[in-house]
Backbone as CSV, one residue per row, in Angstrom:
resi,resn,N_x,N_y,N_z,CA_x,CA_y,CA_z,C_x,C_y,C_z
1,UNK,25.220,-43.465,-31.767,24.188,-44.477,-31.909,22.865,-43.952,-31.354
2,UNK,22.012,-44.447,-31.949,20.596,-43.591,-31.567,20.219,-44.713,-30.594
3,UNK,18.912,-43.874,-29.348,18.714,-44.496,-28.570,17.302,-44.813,-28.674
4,UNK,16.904,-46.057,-28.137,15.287,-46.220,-28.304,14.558,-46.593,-27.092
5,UNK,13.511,-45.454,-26.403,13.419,-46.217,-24.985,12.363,-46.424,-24.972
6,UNK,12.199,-48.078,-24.529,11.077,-48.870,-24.720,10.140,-48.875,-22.565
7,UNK,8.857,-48.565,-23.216,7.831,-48.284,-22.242,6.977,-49.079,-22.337
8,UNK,7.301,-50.371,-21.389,7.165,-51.474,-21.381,6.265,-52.383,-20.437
9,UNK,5.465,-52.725,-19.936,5.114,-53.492,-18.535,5.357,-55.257,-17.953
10,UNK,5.438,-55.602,-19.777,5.483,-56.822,-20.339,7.239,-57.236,-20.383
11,UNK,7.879,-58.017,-19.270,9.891,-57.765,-19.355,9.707,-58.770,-20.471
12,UNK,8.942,-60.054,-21.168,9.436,-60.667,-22.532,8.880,-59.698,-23.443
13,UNK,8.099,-59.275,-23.479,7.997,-58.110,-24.801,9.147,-57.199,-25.152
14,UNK,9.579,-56.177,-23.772,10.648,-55.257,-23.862,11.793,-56.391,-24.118
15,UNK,12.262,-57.827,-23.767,13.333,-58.460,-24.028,13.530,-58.720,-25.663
16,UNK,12.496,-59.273,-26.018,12.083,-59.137,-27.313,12.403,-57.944,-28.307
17,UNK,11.821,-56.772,-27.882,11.912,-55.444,-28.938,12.908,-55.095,-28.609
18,UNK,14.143,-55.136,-27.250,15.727,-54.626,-27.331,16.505,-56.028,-27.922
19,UNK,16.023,-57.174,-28.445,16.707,-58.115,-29.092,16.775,-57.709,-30.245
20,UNK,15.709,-57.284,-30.978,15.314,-57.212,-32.359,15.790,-55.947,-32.828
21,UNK,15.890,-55.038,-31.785,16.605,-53.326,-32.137,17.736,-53.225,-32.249
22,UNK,18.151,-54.063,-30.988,20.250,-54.000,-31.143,21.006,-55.054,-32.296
23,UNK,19.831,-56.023,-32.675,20.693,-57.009,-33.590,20.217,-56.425,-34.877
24,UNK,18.908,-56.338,-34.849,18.998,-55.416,-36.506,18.849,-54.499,-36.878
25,UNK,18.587,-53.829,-35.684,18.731,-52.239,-36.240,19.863,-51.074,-35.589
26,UNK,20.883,-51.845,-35.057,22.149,-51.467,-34.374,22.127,-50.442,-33.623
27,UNK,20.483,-50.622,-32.677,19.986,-49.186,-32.078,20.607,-49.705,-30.491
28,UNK,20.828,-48.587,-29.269,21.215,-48.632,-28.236,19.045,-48.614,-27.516
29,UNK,19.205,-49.603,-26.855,18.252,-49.287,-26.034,17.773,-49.031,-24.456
30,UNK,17.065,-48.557,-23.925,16.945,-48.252,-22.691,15.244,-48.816,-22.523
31,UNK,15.133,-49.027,-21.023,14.162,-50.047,-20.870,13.255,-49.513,-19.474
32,UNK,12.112,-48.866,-19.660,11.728,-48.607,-18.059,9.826,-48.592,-18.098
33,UNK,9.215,-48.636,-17.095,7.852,-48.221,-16.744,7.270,-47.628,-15.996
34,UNK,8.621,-46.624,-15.531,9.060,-45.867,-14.518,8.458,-44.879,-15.004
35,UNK,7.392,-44.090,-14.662,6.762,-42.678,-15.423,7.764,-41.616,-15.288
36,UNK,8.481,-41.393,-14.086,9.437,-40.346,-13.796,10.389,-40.515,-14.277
37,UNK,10.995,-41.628,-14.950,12.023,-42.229,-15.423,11.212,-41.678,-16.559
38,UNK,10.830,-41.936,-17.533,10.235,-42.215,-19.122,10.189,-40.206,-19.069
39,UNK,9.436,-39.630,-18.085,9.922,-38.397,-18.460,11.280,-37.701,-17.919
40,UNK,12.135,-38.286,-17.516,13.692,-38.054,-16.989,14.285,-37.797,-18.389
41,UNK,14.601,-38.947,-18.666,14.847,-39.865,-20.024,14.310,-38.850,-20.932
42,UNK,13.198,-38.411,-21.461,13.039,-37.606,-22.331,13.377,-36.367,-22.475
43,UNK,13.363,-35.514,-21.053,13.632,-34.266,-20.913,15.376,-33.767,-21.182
44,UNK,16.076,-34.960,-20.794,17.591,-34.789,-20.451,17.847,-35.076,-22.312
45,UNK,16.819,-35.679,-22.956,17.388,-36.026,-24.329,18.368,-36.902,-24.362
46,UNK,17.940,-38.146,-23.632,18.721,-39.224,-23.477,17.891,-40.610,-24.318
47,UNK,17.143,-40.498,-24.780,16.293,-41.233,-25.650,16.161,-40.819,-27.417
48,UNK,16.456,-41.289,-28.336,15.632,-40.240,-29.708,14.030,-40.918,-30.188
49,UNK,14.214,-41.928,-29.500,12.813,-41.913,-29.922,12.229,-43.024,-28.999
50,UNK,10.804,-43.521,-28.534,10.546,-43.562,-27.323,9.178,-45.265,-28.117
51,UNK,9.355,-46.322,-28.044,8.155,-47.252,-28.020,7.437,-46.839,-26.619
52,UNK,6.171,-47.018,-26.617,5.386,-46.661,-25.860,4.084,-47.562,-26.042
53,UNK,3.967,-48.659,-24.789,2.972,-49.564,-24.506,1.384,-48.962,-24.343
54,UNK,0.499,-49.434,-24.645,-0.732,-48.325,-24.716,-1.211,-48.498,-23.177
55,UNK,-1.178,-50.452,-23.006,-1.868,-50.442,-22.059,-1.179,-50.771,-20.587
56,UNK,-0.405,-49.693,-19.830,0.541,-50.042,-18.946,0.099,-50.993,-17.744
57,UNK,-0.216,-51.139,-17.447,-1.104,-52.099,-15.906,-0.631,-51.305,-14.612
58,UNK,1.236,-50.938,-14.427,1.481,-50.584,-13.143,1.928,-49.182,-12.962
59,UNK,1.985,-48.690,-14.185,2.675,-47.272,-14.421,1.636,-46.046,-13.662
60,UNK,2.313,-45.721,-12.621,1.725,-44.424,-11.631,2.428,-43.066,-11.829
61,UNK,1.383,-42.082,-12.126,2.554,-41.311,-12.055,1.596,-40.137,-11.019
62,UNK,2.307,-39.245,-9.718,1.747,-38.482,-8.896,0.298,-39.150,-8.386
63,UNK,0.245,-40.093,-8.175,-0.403,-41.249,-7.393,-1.425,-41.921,-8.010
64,UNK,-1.387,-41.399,-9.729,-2.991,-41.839,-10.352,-2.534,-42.779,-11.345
65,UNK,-2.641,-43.742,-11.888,-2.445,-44.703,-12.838,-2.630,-43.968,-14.081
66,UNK,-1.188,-44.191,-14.718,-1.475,-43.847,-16.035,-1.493,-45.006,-17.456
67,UNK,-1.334,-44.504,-18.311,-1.627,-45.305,-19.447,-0.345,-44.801,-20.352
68,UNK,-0.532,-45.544,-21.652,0.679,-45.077,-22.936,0.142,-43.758,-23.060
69,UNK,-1.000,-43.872,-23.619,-1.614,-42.525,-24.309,-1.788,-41.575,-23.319
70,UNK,-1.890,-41.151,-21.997,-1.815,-40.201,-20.782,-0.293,-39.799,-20.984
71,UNK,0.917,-41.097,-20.911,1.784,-40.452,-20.908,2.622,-39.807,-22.108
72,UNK,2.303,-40.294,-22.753,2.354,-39.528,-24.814,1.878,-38.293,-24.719
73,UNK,0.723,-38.212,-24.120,0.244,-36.776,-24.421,0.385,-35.598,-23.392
74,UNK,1.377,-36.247,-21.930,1.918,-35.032,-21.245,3.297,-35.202,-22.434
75,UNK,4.025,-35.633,-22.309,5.406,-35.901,-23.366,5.097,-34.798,-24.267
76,UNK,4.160,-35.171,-25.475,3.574,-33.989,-26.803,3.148,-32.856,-25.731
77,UNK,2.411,-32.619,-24.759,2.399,-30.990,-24.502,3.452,-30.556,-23.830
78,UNK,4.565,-31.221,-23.322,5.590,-30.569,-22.465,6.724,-30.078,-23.595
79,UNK,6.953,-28.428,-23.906,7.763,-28.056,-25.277,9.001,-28.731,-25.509
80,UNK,9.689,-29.285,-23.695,10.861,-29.872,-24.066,11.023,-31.053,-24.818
81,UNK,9.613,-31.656,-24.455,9.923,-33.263,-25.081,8.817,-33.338,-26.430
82,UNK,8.284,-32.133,-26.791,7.049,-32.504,-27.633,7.270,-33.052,-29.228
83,UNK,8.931,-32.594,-29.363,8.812,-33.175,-30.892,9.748,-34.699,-30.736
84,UNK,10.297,-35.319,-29.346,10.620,-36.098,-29.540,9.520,-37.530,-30.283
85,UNK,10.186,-38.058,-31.302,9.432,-39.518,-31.565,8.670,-40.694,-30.983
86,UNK,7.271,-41.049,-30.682,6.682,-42.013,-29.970,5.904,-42.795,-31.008
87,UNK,6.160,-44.061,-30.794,5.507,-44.924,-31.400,4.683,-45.663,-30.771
88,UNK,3.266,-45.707,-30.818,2.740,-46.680,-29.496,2.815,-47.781,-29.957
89,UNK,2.681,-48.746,-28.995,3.025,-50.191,-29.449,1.340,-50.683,-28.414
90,UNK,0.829,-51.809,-28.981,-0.463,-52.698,-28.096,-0.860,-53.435,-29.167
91,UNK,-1.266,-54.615,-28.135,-2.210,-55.765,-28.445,-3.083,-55.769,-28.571
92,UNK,-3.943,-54.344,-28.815,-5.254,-54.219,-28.185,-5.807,-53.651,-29.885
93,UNK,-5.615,-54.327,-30.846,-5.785,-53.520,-32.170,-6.970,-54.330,-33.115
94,UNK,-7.558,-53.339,-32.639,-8.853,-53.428,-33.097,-9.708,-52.296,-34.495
95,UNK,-9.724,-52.505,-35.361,-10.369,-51.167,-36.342,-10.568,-50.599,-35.671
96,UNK,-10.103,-49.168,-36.213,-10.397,-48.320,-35.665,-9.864,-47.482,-34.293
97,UNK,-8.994,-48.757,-33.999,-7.893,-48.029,-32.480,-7.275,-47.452,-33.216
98,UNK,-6.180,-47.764,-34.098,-4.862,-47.073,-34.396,-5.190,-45.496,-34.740
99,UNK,-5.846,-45.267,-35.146,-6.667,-43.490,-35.366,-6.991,-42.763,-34.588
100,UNK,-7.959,-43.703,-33.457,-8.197,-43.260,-32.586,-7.020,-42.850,-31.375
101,UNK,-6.231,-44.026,-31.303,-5.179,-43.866,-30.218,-4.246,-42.711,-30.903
102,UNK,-4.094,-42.787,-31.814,-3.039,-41.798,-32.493,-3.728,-39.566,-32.517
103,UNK,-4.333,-40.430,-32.680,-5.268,-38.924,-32.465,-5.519,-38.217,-30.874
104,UNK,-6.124,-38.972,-30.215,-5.857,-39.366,-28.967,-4.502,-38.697,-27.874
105,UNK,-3.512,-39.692,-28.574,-2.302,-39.303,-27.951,-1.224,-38.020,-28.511
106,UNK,-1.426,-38.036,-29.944,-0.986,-37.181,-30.554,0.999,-37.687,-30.741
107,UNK,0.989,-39.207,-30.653,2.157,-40.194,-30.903,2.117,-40.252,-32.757
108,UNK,3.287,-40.552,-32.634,3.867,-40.408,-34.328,3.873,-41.560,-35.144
109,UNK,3.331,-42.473,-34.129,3.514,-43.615,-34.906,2.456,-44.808,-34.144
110,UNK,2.426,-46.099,-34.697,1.673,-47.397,-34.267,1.894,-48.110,-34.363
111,UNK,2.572,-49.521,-33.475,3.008,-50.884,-34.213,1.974,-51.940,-33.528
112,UNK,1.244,-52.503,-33.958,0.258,-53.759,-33.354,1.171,-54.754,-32.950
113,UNK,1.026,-55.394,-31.682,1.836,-56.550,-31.107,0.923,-57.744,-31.621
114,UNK,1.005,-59.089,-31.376,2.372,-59.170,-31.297,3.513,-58.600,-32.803
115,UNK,4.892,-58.089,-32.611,5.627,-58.455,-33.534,5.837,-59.712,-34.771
116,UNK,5.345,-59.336,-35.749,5.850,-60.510,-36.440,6.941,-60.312,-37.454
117,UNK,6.728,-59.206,-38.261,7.941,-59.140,-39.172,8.815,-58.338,-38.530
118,UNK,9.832,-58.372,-38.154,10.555,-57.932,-37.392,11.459,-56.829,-38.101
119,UNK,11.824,-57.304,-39.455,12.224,-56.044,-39.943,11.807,-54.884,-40.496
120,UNK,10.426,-55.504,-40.729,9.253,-54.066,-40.696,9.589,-53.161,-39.570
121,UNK,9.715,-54.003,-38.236,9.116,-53.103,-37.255,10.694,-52.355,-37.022
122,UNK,11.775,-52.520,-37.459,13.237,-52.315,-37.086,12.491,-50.934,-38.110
123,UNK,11.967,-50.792,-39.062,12.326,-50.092,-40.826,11.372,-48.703,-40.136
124,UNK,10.383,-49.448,-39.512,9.228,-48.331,-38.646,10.021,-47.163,-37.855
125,UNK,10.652,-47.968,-37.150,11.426,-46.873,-36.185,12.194,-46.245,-36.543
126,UNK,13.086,-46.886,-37.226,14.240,-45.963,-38.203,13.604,-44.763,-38.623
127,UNK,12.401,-45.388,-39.644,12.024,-44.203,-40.251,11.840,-43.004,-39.573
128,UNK,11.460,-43.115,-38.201,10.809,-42.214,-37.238,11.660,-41.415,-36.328
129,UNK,12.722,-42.053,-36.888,14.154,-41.466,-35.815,14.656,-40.082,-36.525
130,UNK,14.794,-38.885,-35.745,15.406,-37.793,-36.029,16.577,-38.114,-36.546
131,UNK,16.641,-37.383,-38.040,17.620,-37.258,-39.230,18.925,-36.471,-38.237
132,UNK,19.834,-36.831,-38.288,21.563,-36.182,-38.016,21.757,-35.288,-39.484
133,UNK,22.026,-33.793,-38.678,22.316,-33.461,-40.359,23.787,-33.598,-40.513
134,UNK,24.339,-34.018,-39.280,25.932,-34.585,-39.653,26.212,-35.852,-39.928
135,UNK,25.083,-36.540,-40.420,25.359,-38.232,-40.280,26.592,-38.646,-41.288
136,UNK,27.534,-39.412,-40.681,28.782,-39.415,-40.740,28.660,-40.598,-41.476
């Protein structure tokens, strides 16, 4: 089962997107805003693909406040974790962010909150999830 780890600050948002992942998209999820955690989790390849909040509020990492897009773009330059899957997720979508943030972070993907079609956003991630070339 593929795993999806949601980088979160908001616990009804993340309750929300591991409701909507495990019931319709039969994904296993993991849940943190833990910066050392979110790169634990990636390095060990315990995640396949990673939602990622743009605008974190409490997420510190080595004593400086970080953001989605700070931590997307150590993730993309570190070789171990750089081709894993990130999708940023924010409320903050305004013309012209999604390009910018994506460019920016150098993340694979964009979903504007709030969620509304839900199986869009299940169809998003899928798509974005590393192919099994043994898929059984």
């Amino acid at each position: 089962m593929k795993t999806v780890l949601i980088v979160e600050d908001d616990l009804v948002n993340a309750r929300v997107f591991s409701k909507i992942l495990t019931k319709r998209g039969g994904l296993d999820v993991k849940h943190t805003e833990n910066v050392d955690e979110v790169i634990k989790i990636a390095q060990a390849k315990e995640a396949d693909i990673i939602l990622m909040d743009v605008s974190l509020s409490r997420s510190v990492y080595e004593g400086k406040s970080v953001d989605g897009i700070k931590i997307t773009q150590m993730l993309k330059s570190d070789p171990q974790t750089a081709t894993l899957p990130i999708i940023l997720v924010t409320a903050h979508a305004m013309e012209g962010d999604r390009e910018s943030f994506l460019r920016q972070s150098g993340a694979d993907g964009y979903i504007s909150k709030p969620v509304v079609d839900h199986q869009q956003f299940v169809e998003q991630i899928i798509a974005l999830l590393p192919k099994d070339n043994n898929a059984s």
